[in-house]
C-alpha positions in Angstrom: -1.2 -17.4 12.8 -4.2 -14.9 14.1 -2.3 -11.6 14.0 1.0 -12.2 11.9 0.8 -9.3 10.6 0.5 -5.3 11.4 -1.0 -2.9 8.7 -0.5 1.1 8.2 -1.7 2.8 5.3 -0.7 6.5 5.1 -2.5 8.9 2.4 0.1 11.9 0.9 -1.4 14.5 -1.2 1.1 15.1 -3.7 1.6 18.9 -5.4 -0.5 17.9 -8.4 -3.9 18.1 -8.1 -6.4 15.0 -7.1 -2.6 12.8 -7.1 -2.3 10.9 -4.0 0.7 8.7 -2.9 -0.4 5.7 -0.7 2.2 4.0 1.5 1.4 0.5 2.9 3.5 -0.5 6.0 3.5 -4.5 6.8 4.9 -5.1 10.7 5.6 -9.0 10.8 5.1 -9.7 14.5 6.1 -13.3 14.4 9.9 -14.7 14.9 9.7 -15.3 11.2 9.9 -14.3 7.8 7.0 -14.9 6.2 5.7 -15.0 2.4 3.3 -11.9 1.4 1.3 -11.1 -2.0 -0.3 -7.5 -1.9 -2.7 -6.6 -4.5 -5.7 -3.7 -4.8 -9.7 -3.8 -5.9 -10.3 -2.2 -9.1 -11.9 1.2 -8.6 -13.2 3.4 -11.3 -12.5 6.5 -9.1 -9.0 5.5 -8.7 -6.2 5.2 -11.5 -2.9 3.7 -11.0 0.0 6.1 -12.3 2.6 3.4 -10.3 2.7 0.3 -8.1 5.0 -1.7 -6.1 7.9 -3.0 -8.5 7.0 -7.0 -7.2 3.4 -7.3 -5.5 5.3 -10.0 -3.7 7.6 -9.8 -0.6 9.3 -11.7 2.3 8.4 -9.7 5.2 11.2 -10.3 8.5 10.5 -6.9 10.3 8.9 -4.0 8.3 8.0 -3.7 4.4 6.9 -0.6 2.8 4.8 -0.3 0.1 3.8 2.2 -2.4 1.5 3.6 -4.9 1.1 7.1 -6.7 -2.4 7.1 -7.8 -4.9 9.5 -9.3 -8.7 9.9 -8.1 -11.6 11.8 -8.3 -12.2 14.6 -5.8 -14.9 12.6 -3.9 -11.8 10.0 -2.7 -9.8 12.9 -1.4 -8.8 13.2 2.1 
């Protein structure tokens, strides 16, 4: 199934300083729903203030995805 599935990840600096909220779009592009797990590397520059409620979805059209996360001025956009 060689492109299944569309990606979008959008970066939005939140009022707080170095705090980043990171939304992941999933497009399914198939005539089905299919079955999805997302996860993330660990990455001392990056801490995890929240995540996704289930890191697993069944994607028919679009899923949204998101994460409020804290990192080190380097990782800034």
């Amino acid at each position: 199934m060689n492109g299944s599935l569309s990606l979008n990840r959008r970066l939005f600096q939140t009022n707080k300083t170095n705090e980043v909220i990171v939304e992941l779009t999933v497009t399914n592009n198939v005539n089905k729903c299919l079955g999805i797990e997302i996860s993330t590397e660990d990455n001392r520059n990056i801490k995890y203030l929240s995540t996704p409620e289930s890191p697993v979805a069944c994607v028919c059209t679009v899923a949204k995805f998101f994460w409020k996360v804290l990192v080190s001025e380097i990782w800034l956009p």
